[in-house]
matplotlib code that plots the C-alpha trace (Angstrom):
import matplotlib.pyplot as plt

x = [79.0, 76.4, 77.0, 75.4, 71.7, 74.1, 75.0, 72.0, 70.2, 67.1, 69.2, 71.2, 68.3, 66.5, 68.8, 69.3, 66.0, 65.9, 68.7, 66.9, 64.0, 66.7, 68.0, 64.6, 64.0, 67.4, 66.9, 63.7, 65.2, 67.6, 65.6, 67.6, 67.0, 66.4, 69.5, 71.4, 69.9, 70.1, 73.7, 75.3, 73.5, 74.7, 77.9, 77.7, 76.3, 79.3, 83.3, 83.7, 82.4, 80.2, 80.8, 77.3, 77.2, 80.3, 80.0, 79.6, 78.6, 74.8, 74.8, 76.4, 73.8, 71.0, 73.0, 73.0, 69.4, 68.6, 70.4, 68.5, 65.2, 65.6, 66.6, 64.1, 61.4, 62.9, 63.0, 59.5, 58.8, 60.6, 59.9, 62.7, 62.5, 63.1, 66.3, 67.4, 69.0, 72.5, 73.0, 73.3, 76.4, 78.1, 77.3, 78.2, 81.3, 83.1, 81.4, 84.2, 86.8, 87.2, 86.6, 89.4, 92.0, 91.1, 91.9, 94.8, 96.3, 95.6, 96.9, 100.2, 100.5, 100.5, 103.2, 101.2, 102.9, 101.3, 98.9, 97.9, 97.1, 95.1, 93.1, 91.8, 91.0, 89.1, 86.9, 86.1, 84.3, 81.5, 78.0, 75.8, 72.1, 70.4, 71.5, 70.3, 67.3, 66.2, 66.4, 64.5, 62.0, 61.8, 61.2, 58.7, 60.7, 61.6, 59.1, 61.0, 63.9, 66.3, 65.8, 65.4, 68.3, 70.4, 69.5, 69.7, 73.4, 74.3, 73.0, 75.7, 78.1, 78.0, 78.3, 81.2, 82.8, 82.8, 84.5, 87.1, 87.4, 88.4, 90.6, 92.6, 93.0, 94.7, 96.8, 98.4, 98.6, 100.4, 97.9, 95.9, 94.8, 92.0, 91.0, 89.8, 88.6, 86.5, 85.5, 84.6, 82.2, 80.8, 79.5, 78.5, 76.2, 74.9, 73.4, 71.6, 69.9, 69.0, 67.8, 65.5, 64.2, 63.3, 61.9, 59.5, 58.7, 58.8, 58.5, 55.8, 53.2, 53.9, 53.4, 49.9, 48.9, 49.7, 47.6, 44.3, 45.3, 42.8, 45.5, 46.2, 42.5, 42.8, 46.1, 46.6, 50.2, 51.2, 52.3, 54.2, 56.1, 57.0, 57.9, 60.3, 62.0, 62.7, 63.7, 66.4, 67.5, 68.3, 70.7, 72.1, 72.5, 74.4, 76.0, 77.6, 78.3, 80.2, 78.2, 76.4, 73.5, 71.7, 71.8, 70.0, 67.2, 67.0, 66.2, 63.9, 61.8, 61.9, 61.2, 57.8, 56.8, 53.7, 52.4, 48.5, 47.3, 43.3, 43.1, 46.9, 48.3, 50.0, 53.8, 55.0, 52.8, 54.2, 58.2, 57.4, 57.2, 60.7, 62.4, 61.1, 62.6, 65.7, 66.6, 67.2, 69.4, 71.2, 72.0, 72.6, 75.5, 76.7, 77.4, 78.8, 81.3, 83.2, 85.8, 87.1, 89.2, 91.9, 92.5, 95.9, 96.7, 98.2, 95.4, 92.9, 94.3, 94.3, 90.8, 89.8, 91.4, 90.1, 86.5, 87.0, 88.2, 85.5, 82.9, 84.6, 85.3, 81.5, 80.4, 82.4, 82.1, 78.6, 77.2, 79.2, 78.5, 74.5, 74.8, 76.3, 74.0, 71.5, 70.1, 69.2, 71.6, 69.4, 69.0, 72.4, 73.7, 70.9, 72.6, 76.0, 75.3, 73.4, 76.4, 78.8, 77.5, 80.1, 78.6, 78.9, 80.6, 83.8, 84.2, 83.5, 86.5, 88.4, 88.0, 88.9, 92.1, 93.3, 92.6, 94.9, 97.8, 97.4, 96.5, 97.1, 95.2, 95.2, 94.5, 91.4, 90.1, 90.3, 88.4, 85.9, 85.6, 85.3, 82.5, 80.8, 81.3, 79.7, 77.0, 75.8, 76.4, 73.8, 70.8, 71.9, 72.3, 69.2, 66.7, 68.4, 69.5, 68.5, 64.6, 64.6, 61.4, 59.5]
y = [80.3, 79.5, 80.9, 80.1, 81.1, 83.0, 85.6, 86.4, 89.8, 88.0, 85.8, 88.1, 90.8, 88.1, 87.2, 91.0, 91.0, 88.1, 88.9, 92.4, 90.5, 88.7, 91.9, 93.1, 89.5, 90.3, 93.3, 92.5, 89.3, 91.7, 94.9, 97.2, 99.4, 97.7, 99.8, 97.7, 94.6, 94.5, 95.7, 93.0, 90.3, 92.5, 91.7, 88.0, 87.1, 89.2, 88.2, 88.6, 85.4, 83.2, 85.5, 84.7, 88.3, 90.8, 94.2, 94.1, 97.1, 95.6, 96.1, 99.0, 100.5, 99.4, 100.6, 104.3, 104.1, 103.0, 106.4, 108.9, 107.4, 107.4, 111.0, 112.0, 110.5, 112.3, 115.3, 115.3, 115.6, 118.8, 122.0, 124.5, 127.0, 124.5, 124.0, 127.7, 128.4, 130.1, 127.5, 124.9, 126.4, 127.2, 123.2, 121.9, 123.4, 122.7, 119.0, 119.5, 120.5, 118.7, 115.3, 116.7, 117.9, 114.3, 112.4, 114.4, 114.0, 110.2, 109.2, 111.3, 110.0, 106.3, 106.9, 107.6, 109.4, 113.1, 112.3, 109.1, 111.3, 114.4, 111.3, 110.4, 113.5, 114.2, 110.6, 111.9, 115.0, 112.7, 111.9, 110.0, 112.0, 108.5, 106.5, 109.4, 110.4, 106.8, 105.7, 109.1, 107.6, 104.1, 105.6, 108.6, 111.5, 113.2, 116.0, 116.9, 119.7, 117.8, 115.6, 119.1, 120.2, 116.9, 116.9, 120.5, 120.1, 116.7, 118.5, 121.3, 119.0, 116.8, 119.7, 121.2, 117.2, 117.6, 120.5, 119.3, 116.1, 118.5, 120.6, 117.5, 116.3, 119.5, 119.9, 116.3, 117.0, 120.1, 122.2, 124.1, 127.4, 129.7, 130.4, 126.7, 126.5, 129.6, 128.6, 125.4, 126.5, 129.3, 126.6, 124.1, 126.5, 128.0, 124.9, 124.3, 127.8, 127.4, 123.7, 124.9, 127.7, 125.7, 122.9, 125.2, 128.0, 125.9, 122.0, 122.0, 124.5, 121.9, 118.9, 120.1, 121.4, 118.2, 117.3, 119.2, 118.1, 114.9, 112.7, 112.7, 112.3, 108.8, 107.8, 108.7, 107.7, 110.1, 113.2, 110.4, 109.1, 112.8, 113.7, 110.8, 111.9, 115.4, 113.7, 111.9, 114.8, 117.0, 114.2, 113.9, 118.0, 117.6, 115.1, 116.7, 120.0, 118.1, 117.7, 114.2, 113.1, 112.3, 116.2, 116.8, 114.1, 115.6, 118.9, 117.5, 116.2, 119.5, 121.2, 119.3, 118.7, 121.5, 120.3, 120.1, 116.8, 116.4, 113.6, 111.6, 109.4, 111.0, 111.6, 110.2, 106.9, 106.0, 106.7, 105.0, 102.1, 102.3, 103.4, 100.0, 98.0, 100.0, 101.8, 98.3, 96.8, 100.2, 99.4, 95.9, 97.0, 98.2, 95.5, 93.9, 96.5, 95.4, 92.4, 92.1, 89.3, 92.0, 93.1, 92.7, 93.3, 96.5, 97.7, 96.6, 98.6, 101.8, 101.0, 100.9, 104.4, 105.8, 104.6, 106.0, 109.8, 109.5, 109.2, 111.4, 114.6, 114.7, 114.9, 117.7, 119.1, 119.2, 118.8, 121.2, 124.1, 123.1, 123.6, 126.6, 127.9, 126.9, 124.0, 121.6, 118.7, 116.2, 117.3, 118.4, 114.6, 113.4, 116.3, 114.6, 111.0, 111.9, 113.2, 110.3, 107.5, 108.0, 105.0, 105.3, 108.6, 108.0, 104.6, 106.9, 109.1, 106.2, 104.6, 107.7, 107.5, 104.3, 104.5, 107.6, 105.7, 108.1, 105.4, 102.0, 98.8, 98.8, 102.3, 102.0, 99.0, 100.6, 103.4, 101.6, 99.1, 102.6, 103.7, 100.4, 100.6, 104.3, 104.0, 100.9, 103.0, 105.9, 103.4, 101.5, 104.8, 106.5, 103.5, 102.6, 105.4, 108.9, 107.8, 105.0, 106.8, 107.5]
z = [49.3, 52.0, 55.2, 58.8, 60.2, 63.2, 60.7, 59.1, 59.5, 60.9, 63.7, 64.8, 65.7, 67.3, 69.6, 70.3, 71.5, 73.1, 75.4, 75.9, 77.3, 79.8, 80.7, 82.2, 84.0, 85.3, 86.6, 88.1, 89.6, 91.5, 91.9, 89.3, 86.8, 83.1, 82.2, 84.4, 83.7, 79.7, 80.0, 82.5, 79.9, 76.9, 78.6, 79.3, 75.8, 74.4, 73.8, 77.7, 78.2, 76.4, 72.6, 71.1, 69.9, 68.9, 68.2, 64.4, 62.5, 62.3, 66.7, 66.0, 63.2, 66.1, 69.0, 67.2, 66.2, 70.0, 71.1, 68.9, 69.3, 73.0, 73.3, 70.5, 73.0, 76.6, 74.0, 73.8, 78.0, 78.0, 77.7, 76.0, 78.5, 81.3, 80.1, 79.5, 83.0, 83.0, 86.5, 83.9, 82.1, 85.3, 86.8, 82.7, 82.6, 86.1, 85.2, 82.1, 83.6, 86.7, 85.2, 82.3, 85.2, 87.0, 84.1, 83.5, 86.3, 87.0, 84.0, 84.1, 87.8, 86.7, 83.9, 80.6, 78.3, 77.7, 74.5, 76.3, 79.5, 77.4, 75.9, 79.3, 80.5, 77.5, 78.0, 81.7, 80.8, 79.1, 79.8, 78.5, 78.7, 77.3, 80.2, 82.9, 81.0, 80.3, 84.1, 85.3, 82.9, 84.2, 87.5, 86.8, 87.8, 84.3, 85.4, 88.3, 88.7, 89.3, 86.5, 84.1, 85.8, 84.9, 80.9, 80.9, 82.1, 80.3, 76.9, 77.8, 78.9, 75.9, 73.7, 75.4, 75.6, 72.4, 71.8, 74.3, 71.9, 69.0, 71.1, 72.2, 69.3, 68.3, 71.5, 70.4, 67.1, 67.9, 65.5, 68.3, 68.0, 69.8, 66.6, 65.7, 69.4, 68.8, 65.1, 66.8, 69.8, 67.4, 64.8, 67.8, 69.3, 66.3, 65.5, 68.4, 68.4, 64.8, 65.0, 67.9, 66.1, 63.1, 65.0, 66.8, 64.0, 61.0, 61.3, 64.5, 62.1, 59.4, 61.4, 62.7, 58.8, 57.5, 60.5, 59.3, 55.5, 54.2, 53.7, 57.4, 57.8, 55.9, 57.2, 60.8, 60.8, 58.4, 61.4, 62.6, 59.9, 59.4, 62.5, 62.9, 59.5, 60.3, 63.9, 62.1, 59.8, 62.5, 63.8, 60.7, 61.0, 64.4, 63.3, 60.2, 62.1, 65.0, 67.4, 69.0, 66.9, 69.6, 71.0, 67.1, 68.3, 71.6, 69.8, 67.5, 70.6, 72.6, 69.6, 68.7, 72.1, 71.8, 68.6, 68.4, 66.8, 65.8, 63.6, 63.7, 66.2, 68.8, 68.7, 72.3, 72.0, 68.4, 69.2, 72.4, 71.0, 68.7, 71.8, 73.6, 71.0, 70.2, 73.6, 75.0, 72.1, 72.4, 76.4, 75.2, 72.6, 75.7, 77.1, 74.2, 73.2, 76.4, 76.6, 80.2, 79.3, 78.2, 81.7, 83.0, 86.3, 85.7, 83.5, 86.5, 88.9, 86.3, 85.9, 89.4, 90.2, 87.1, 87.6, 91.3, 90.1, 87.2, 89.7, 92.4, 89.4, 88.1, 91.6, 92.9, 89.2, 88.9, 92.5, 94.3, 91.9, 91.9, 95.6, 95.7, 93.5, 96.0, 94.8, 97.8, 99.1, 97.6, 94.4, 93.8, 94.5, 92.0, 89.7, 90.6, 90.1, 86.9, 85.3, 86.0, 83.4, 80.6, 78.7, 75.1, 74.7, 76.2, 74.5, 71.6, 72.5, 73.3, 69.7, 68.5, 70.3, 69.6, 66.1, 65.9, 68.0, 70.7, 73.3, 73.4, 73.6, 77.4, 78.2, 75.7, 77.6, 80.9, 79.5, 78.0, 81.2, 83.6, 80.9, 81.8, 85.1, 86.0, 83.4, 86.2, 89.2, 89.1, 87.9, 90.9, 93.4, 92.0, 92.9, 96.0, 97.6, 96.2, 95.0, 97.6, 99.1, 96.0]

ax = plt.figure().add_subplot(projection="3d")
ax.plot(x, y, z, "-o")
ax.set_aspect("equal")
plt.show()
């Protein structure tokens, strides 16, 4: 049986890029971030309106690769120690727990039913790092400590989102125990020390021998080709043990940062490139994920109030504690704002929820529509109001 050119392989990633390219004249046309460009256009070619693209599991396959790729590359500007500061821990976990009591409390206000309302909670303690990192990128300030101090916290905070996903499922389930929470944060953070230390003491040595070796001589993309696989194999690792994959890409990046290259092409240019081509179809899927024509009124004004206490939670969550730990006004809004994109993480959560029952179709839109909603907000804050003067 034949089928049509719109659902081959070829089509379909063409017109992915294609409407990435829009996204950027977009944004240029109205003086945003990329981010916010490619997303509003990810969300007009998608089943919102005119439904050229849905969010098959080919968007989805590229949306995923798009995330790791992107964090592998912001990976690769930091330094580990810049993110080992014990102010981090305190900002990440307020930035959990008021978005979680926020959520909470909304959702029980407005007459969901107590699973429903743990659900919720549980999508506001999200962030999204790769929709932070990648507009500190676009606009040169990755090197600065406000921008160490947001992915130092949003790495915390995603790991610890994550743990409050597992506990919440539990709570509802009625099969928690501080056991399984402990079991759970035990494993979570075991990972991440190991996965650093084999990074730095074991695959950054290799990658500069196989640097010195004449084969790399001969084929300079060798190092690179390597690097991306063990890249990739550490998100798989986070991904089996629990955790984000894109936190085991993030690693992978910090971890090979240092590496010495003689004769191979260097790291940062080659998986610049991927993440130029995949980053945006990832912000793109975005987009497309959301269908706005299943608002009802009801559901609209849930959204509005949750999109208001999702913003309102991660900035007395994280920017109040940053402050009072001294960090200056400035810096501990950009800290603030940082941490309120939920993007793909919450819709994430959400999915997870619906497909267990334990939210309906509504609540699951309005969750995914307020994930939308702040991942636009601090792109549009950041180059307007915070960075306006650099």
């Amino acid at each position: 049986m034949s089928t049509g050119i719109e659902t081959t392989i070829e089509f379909q990633m063409s017109l992915l890029l294609f409407v990435a390219l829009t996204g950027y004249l977009v944004a240029s046309r109205i003086n945003q971030s990329a981010v916010v460009g490619e997303i509003l256009v990810g969300l007009i070619v998608g089943p919102s309106f005119l439904a050229l693209i849905t969010y098959t599991d080919f968007v989805r396959s590229l949306a995923a690769l798009g995330a790791v790729i992107l964090l592998f590359v912001i990976g690769l500007e930091f330094d580990l120690k810049d993110l080992l500061d014990r102010r981090y821990v305190v900002i990440g976990l307020s930035g959990v727990i008021v978005p979680w009591l926020g959520g909470f409390w909304l959702a029980e206000a407005m007459g969901y039913p107590f699973g429903s309302a743990v659900f919720v909670g549980t999508a506001m303690t999200a962030t999204s790092i790769a929709i932070t990192a990648n507009v500190l990128k676009e606009m040169g300030q990755l090197s600065s400590a406000a921008a160490r101090a947001v992915i130092g916290t949003a790495v915390i905070d995603d790991v610890l989102s994550l743990i409050a996903l597992s506990v919440s499922i539990d709570v509802v389930a009625g099969t928690f125990t501080p056991l399984g929470v402990a079991t759970t944060v035990f494993k979570d953070l075991a990972f991440i020390v190991v996965a650093g230390a084999v990074g730095i003491k074991v695959v950054a040595p290799l990658l500069e021998r196989v640097d010195r070796t004449p084969l790399a001589q001969r084929y300079p993309e060798l190092v690179f080709i390597t690097a991306m696989a063990a890249a990739f194999f550490f998100a798989m690792g986070a991904e089996f043990i629990g955790i984000s994959a894109i936190i085991g890409a993030f690693i992978a990046g910090i971890s090979f940062r240092g590496v010495d290259l003689a004769h191979s092409r260097d790291l940062k240019e080659g998986a610049e490139y991927l993440h130029i081509i995949f980053a945006s179809i990832f912000f793109v899927s975005l987009g497309i994920l959301v269908d706005i024509t299943a608002l009802t009124p009801g559901i609209a004004l849930f959204l509005l109030a949750l999109t208001v206490v999702a913003v309102v939670t991660k900035l007395i969550g994280c920017g109040v504690p940053a402050r009072l730990q001294g960090v200056s006004t400035r810096n501990s809004l950009i800290i603030g704002f940082g941490m309120v994109p939920r993007g793909e993480v919450a819709m994430i959560v959400a999915l997870i929820g619906l497909n267990q029952g334990l939210i309906d179709q509504g609540v699951y839109v309005a969750i995914v529509l307020m994930s939308l909603l702040t991942t636009v907000i601090t792109p549009i804050v950041y180059r307007n109001w915070l960075y306006r003067e650099t």
